[in-house]
Backbone as CSV, one residue per row, in Angstrom:
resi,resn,N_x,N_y,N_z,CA_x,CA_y,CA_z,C_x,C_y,C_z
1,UNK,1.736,30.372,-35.960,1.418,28.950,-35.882,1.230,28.541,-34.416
2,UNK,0.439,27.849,-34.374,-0.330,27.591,-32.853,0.925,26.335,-32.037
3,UNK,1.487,26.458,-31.087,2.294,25.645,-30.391,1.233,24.011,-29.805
4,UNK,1.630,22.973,-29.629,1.532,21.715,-29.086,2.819,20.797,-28.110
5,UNK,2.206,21.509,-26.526,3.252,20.662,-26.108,2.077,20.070,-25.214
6,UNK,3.273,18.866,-24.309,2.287,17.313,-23.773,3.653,18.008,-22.154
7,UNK,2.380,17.856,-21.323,2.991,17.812,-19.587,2.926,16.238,-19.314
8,UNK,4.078,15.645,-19.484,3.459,14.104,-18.632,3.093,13.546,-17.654
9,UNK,2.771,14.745,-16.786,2.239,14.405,-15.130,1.675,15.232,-14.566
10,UNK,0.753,15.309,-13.818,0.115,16.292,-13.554,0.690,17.615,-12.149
11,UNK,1.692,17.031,-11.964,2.786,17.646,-10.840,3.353,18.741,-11.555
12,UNK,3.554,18.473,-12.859,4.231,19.607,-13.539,3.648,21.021,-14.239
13,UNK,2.117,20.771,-13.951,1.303,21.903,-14.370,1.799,23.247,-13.895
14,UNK,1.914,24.282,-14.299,2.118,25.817,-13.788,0.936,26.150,-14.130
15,UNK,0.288,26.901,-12.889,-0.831,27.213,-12.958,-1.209,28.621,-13.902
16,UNK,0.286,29.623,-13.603,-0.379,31.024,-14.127,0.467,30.708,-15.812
17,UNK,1.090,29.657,-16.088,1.895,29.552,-17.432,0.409,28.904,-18.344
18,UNK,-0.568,28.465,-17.548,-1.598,27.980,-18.319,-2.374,28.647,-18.759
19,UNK,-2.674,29.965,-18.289,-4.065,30.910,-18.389,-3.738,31.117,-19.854
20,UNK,-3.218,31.528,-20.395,-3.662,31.526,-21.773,-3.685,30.523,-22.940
21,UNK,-4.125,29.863,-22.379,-3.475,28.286,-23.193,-5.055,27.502,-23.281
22,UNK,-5.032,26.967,-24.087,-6.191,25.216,-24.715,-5.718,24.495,-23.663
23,UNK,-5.992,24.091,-22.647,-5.489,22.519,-22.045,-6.607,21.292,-22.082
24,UNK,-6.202,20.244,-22.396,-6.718,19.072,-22.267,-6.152,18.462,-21.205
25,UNK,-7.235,17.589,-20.322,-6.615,17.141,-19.305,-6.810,15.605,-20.034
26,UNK,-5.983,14.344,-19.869,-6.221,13.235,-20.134,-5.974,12.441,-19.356
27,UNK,-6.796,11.031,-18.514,-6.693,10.126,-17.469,-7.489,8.911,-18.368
28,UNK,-6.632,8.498,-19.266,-7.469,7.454,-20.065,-8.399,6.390,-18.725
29,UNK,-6.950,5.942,-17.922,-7.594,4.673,-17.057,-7.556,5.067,-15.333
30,UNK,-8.418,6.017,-14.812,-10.009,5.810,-15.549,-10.654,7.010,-15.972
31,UNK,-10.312,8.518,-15.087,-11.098,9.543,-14.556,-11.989,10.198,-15.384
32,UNK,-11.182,10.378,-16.997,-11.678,10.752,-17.782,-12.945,10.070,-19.047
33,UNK,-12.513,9.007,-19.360,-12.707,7.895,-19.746,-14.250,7.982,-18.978
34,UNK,-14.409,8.057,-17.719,-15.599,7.920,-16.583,-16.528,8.801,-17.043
35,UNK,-16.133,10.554,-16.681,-16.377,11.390,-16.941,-17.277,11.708,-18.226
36,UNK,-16.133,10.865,-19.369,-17.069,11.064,-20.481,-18.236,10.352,-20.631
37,UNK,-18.419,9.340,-20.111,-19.563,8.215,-20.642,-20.415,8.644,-19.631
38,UNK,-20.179,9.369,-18.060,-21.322,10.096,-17.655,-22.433,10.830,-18.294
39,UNK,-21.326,11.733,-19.123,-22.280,12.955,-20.164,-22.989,11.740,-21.025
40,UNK,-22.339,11.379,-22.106,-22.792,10.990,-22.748,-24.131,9.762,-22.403
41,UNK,-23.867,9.430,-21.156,-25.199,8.487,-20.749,-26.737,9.535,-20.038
42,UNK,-26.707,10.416,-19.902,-27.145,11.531,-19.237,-27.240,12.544,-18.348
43,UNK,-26.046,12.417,-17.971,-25.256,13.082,-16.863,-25.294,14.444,-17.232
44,UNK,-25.738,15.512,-16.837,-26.008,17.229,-17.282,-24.572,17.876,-16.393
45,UNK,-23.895,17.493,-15.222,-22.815,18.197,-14.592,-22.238,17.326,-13.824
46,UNK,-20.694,17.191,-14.064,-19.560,16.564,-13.165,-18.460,17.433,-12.618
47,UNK,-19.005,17.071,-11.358,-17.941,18.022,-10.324,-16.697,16.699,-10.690
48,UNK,-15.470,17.500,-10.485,-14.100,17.131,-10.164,-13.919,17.576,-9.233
49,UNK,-13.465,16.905,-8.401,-12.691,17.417,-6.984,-11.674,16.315,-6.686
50,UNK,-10.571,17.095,-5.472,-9.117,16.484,-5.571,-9.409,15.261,-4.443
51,UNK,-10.748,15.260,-3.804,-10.741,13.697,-3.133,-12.333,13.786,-2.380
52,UNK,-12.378,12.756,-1.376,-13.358,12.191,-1.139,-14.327,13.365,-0.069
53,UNK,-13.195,14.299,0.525,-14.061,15.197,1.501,-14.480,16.190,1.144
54,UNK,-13.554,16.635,-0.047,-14.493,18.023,-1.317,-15.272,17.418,-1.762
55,UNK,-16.069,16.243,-2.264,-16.706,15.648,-2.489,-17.759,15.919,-1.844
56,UNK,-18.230,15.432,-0.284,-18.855,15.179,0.935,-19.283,16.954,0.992
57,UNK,-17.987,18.006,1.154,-18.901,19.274,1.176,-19.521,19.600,0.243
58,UNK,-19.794,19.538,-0.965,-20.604,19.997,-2.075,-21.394,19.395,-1.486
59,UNK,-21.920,17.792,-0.870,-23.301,17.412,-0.374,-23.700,17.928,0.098
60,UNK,-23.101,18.408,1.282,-23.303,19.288,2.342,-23.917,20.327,2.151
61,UNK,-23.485,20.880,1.362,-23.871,22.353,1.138,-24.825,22.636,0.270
62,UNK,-25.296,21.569,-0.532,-26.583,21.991,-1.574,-27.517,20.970,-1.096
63,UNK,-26.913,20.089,-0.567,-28.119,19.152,-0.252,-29.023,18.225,-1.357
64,UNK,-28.145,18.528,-2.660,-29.066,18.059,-3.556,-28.531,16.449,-3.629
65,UNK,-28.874,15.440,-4.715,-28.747,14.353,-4.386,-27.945,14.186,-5.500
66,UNK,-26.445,13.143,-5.462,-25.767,13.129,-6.038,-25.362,11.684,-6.904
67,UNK,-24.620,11.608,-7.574,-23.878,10.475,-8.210,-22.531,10.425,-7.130
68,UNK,-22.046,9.636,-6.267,-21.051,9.831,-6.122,-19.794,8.804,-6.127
69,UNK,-18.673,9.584,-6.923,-18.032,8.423,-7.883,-16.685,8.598,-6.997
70,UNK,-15.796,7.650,-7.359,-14.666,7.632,-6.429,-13.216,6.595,-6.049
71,UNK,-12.445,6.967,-6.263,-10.770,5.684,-5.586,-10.109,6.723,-5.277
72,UNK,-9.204,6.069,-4.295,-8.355,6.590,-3.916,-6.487,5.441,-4.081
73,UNK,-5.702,5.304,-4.664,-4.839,5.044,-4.723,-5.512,3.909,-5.033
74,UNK,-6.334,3.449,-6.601,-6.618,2.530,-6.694,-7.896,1.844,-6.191
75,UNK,-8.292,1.954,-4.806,-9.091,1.321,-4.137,-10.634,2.295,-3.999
76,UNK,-11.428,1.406,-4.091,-12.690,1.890,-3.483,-12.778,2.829,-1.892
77,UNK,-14.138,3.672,-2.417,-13.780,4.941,-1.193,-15.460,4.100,-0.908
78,UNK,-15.525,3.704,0.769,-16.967,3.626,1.541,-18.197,5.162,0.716
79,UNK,-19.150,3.908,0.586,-19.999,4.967,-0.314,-20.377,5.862,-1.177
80,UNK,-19.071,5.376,-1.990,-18.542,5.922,-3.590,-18.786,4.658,-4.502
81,UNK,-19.160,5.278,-5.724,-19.309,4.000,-6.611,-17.960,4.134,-7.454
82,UNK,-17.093,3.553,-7.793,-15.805,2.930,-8.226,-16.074,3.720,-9.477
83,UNK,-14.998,4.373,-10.075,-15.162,5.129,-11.845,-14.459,4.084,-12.752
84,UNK,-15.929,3.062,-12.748,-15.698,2.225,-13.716,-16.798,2.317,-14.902
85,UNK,-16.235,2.576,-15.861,-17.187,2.911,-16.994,-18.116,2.115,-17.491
86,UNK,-17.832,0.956,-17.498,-18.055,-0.058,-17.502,-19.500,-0.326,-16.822
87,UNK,-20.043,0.260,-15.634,-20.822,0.242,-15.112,-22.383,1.278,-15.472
88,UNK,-21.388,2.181,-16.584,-22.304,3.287,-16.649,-22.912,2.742,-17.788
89,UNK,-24.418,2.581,-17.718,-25.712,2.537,-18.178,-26.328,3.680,-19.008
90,UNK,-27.341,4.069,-18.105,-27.670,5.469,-18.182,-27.763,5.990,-16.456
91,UNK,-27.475,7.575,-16.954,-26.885,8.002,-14.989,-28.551,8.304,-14.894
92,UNK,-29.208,8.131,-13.982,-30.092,8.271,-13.332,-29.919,9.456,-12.458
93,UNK,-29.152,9.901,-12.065,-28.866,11.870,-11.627,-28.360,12.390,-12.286
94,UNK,-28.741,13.565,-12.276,-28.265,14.256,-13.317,-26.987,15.028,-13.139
95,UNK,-26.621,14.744,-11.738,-25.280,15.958,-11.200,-24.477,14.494,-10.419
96,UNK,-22.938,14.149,-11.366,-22.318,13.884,-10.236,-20.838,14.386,-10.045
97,UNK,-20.438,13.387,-8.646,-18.911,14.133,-8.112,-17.988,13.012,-8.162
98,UNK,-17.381,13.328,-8.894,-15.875,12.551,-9.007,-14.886,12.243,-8.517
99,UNK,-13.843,12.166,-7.649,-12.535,11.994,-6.962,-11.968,11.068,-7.075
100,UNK,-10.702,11.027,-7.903,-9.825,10.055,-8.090,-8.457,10.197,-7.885
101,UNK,-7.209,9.603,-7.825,-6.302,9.706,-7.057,-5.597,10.394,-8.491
102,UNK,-5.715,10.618,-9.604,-4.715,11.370,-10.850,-5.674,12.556,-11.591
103,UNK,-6.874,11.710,-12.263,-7.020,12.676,-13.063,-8.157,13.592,-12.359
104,UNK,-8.506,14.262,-11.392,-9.427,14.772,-11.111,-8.488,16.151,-10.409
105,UNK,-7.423,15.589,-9.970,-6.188,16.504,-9.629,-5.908,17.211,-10.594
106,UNK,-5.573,16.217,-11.735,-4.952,17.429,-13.240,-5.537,18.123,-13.060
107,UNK,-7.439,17.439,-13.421,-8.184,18.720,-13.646,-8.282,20.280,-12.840
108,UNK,-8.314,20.059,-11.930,-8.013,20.930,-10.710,-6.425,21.788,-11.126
109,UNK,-5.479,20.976,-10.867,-4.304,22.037,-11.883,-4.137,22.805,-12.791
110,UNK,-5.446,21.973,-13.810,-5.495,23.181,-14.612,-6.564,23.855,-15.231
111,UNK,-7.264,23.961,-14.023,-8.866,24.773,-14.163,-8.364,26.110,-15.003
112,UNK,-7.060,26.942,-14.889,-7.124,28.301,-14.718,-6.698,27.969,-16.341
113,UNK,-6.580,27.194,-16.871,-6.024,27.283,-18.512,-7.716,28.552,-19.397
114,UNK,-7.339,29.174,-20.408,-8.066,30.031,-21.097,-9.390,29.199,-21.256
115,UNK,-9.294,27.958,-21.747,-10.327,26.844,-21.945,-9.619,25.501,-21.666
116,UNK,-10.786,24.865,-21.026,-10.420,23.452,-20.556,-11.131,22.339,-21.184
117,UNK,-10.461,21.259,-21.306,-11.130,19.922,-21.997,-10.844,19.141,-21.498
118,UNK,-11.576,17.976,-21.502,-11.468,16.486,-20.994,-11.303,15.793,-21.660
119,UNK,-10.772,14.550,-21.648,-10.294,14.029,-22.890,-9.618,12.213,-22.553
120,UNK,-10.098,11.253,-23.468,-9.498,10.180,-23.466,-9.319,9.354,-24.586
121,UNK,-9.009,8.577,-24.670,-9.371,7.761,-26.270,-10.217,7.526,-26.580
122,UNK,-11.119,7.344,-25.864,-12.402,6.824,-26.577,-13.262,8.154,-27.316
123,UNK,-12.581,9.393,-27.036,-13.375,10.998,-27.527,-12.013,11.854,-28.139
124,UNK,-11.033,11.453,-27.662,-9.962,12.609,-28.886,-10.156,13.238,-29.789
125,UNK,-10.615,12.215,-30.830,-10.662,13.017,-31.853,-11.828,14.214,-32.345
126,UNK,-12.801,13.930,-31.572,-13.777,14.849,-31.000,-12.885,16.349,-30.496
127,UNK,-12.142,16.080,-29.255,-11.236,17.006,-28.599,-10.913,17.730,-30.087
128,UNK,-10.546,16.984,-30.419,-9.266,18.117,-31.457,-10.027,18.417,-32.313
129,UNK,-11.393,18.224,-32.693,-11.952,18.543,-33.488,-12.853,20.676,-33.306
130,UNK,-12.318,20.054,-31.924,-12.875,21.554,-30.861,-11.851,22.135,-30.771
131,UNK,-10.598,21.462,-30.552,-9.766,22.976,-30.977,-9.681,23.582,-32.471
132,UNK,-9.698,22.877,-33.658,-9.476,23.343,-34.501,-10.554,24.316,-34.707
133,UNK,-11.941,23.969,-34.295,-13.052,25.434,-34.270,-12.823,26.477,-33.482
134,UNK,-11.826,26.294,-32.460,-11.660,27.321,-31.644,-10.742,28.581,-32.332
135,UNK,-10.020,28.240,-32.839,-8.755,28.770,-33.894,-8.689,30.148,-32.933
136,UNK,-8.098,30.403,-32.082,-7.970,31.105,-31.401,-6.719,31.632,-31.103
137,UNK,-5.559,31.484,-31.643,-4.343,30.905,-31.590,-3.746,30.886,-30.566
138,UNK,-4.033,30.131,-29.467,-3.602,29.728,-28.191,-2.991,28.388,-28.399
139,UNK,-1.474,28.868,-27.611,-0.994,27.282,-27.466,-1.853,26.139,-26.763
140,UNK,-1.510,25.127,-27.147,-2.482,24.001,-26.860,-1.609,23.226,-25.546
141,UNK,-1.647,22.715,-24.672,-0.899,22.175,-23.669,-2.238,20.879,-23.416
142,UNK,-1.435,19.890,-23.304,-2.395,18.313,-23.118,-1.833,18.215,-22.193
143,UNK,-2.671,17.723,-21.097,-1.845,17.618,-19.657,-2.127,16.138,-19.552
144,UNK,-1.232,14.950,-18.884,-1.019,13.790,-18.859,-1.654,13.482,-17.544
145,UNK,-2.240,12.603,-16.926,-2.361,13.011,-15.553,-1.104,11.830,-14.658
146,UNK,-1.041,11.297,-15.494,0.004,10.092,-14.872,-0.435,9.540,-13.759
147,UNK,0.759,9.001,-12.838,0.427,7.644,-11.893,0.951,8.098,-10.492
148,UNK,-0.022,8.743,-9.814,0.696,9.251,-8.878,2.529,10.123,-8.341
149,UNK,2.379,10.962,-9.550,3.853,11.286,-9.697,4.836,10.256,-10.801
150,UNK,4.348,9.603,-11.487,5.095,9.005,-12.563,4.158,8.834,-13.364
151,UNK,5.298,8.834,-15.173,4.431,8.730,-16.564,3.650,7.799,-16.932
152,UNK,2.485,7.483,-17.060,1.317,6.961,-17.677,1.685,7.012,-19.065
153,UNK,1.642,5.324,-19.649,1.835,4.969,-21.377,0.468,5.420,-21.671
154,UNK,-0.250,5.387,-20.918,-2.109,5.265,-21.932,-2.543,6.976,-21.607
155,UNK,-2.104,7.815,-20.924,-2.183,8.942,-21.144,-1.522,9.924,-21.822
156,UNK,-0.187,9.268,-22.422,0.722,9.837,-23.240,0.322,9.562,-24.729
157,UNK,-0.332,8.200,-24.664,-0.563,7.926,-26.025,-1.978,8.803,-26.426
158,UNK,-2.638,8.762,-25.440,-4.571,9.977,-25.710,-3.833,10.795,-25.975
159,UNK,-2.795,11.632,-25.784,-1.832,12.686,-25.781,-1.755,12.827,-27.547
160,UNK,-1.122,11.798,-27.719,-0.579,11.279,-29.152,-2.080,11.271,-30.182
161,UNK,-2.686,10.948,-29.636,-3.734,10.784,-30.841,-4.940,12.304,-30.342
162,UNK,-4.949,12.983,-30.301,-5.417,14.358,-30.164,-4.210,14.700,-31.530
163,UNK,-3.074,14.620,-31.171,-2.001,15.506,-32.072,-1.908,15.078,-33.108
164,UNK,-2.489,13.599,-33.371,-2.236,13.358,-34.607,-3.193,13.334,-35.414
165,UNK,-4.742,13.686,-35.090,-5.704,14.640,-35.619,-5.718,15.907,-35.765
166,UNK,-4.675,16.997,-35.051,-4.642,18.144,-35.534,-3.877,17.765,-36.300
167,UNK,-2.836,17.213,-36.668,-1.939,17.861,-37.806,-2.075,17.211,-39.106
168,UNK,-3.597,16.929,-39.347,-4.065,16.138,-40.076,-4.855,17.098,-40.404
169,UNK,-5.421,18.231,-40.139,-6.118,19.518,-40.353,-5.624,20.861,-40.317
170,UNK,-4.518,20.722,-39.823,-3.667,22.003,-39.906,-2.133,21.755,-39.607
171,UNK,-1.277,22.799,-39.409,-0.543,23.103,-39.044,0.113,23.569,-37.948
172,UNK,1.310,22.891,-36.871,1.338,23.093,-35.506,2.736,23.081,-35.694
173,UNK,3.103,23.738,-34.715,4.797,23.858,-34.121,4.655,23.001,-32.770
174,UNK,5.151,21.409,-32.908,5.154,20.465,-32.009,6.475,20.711,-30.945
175,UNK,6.255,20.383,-30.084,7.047,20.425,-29.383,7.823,18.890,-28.810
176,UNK,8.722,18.457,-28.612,9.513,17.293,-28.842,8.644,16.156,-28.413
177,UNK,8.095,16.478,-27.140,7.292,15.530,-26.404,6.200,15.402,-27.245
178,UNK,5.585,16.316,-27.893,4.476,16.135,-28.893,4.741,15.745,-29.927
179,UNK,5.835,15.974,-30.343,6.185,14.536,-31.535,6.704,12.888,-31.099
180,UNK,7.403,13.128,-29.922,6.764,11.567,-29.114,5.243,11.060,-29.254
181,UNK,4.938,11.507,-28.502,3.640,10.775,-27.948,2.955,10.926,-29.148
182,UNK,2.779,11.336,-30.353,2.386,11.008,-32.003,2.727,10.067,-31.878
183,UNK,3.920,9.808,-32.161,5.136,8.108,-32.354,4.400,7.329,-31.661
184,UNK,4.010,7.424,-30.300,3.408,6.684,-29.544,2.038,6.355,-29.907
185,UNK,1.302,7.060,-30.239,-0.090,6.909,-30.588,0.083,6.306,-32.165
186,UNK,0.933,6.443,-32.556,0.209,5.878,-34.289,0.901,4.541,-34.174
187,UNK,1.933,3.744,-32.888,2.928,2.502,-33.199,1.606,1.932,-32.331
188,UNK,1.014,1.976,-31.259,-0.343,2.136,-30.273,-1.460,1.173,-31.434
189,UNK,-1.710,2.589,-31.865,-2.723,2.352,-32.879,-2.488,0.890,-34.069
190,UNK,-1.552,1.158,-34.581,-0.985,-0.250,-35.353,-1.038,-1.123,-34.731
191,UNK,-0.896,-1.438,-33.378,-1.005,-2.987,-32.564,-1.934,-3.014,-31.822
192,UNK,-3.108,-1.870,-32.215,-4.489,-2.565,-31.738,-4.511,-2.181,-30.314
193,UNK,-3.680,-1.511,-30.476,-3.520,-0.627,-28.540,-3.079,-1.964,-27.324
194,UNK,-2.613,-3.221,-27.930,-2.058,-4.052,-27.422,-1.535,-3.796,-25.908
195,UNK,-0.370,-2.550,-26.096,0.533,-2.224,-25.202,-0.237,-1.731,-23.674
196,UNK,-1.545,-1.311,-24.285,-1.664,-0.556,-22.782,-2.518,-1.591,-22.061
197,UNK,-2.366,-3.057,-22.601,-2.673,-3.661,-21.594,-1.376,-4.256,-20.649
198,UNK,-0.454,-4.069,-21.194,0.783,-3.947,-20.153,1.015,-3.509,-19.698
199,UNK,0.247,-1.421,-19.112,1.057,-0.663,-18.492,0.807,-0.633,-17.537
200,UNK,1.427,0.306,-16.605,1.358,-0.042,-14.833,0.099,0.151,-14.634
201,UNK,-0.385,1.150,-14.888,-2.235,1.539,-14.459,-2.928,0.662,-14.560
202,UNK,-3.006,-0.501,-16.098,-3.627,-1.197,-16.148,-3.322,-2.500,-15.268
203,UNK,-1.951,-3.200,-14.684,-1.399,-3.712,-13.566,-2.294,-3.653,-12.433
204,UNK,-2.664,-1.995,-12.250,-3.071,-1.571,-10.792,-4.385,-2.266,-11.190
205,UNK,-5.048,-1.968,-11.921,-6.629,-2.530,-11.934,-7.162,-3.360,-11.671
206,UNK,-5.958,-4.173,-12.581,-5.803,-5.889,-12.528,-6.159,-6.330,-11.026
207,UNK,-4.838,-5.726,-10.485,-5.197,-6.218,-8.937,-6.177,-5.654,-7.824
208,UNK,-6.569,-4.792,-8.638,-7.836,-4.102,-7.727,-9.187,-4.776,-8.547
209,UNK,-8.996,-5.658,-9.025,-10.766,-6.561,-9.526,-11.269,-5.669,-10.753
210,UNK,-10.331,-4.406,-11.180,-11.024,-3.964,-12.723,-10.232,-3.576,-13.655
211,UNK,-9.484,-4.965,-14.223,-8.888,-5.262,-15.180,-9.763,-5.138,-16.434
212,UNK,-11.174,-5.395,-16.249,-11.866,-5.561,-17.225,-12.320,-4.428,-18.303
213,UNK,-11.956,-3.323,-17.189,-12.085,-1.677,-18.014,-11.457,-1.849,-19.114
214,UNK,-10.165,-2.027,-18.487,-8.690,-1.844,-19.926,-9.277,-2.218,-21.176
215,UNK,-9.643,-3.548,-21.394,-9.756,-3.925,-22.688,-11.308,-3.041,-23.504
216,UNK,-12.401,-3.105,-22.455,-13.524,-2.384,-22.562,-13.420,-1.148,-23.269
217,UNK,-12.064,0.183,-22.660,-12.283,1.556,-23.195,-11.808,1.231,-24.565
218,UNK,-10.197,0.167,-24.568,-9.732,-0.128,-25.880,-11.192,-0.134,-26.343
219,UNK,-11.720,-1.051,-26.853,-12.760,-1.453,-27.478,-13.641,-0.603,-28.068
220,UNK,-13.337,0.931,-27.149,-14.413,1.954,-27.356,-13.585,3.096,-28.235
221,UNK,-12.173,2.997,-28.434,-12.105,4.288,-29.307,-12.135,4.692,-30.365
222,UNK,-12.373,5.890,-29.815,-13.029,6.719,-31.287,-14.375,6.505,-31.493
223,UNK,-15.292,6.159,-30.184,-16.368,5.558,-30.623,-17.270,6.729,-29.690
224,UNK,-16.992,7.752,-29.231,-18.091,8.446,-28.467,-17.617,10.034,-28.811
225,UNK,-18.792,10.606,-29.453,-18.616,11.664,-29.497,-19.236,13.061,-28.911
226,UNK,-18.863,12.570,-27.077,-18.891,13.720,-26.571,-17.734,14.723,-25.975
227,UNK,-18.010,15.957,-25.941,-16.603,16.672,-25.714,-16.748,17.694,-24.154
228,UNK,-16.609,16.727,-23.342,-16.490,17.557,-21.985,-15.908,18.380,-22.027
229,UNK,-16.472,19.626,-21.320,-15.186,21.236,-21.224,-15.740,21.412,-19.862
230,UNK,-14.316,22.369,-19.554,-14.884,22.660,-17.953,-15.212,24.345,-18.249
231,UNK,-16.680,24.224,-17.070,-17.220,25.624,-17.376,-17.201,26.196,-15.762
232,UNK,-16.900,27.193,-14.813,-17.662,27.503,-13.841,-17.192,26.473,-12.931
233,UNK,-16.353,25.840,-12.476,-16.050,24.669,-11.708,-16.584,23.528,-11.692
234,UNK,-17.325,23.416,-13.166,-18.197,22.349,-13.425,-17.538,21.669,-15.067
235,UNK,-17.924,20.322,-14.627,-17.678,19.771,-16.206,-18.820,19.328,-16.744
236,UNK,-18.823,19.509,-18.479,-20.436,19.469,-18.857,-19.961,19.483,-20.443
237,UNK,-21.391,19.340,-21.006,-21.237,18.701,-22.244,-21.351,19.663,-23.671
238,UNK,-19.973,20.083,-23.817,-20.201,20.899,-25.032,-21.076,20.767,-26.260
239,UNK,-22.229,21.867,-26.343,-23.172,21.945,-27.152,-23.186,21.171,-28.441
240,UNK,-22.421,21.597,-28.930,-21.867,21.544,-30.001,-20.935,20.532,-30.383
241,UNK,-20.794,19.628,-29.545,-19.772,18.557,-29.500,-20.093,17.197,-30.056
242,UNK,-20.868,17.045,-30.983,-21.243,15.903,-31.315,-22.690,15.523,-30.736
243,UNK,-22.894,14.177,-31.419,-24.124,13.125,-30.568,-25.251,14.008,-30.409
């Protein structure tokens, strides 16, 4: 029986405990959340990188012309466009670069997992719909990306609702935290996802001028079915993933 445990921060990743493992990385507000509506608007490849100057060398070095997306502790980076989803249209390049102060880090933590996924509420159930084709029997590890070194409610709960679509199709040996963050995602779900307009992340937004996301991704889940995986140091849009 395939294991399900939840990391609630992205500090706690072990890099070589991952290689054989499913990981999902999740940054509901924003990284992931971003990420996805890139692909899905026409975006063909999203670099992740852990900030604004890995960013700047990929320019550097290919010279090609980029999307380039970006915060740092909240705030806008000079000549980065803010990963507000909200904004995304359709991407007009086809390659962009990401850097955000949580989830672009997870991702990076846990590039070395067997297979990697991206993942937020508004695409979960998509996610889990890709592990259950994978049937590979690799433990599954959902990585949280949290809040700069502390737990994120809205990434624990994407946590929660991935798990509570697998075990709605199969059978899993949960692990405690993964029967939390279920609890969390289905009490979530009953109040209309109410709560995560109270949590600190969404706080931070507030006062950084994009409060308006929060209610926006609410609004969107379960409503996009693309399934980012990371391939090659690149994130991109599984074939087969819907849409």
């Amino acid at each position: 029986m395939r294991k399900i445990n939840v990391i609630t921060q992205k500090e706690l990743v072990d890099s070589e405990l991952i290689r054989n493992c499913t990981a999902v990385v999740i940054d509901v507000f924003l990284a992931t959340s971003t990420i996805t509506f890139l692909l899905e608007k026409g975006c063909e490849l999203v670099y992740a990188v852990k900030d604004a100057e890995a960013a700047l060398d990929i320019v550097n070095q290919h010279k090609n012309q980029y999307l380039l997306i970006g915060e740092w502790n909240g705030k806008a980076i000079e000549n980065f466009e803010y990963p507000d989803p909200t904004l995304i249209v359709e991407s007009k390049q086809r390659t962009a670069i990401i850097c955000t102060t949580n989830g672009t880090i997870a991702i990076e933590n846990a590039k070395h997992a067997k297979t990697l996924f991206v993942s937020s509420l508004i695409n979960g159930h998509r996610i889990s719909d890709q592990i259950i084709q994978l049937d590979d029997g690799s433990s599954i590890i959902l990585v949280c990306s949290g809040n700069a070194g502390r737990f994120s409610l809205e990434d624990f709960i994407g946590a929660g609702q991935i798990i509570d679509h697998l075990v709605k199709k199969d059978e899993f040996d949960l692990s405690d935290a993964a029967r939390l963050a279920r609890e969390a995602f289905l009490h979530a779900k009953s109040q209309q996802f109410v709560n995560l307009l109270e949590s600190e992340t969404a706080e931070l937004l507030r006062k950084t001028g994009f409060g308006h996301t929060i209610q926006w991704i609410i609004d969107q889940v379960e409503k996009v079915n693309v399934v980012p995986i990371y391939l090659n140091g690149k994130i991109t849009r599984k074939q087969n993933g819907g849409n």
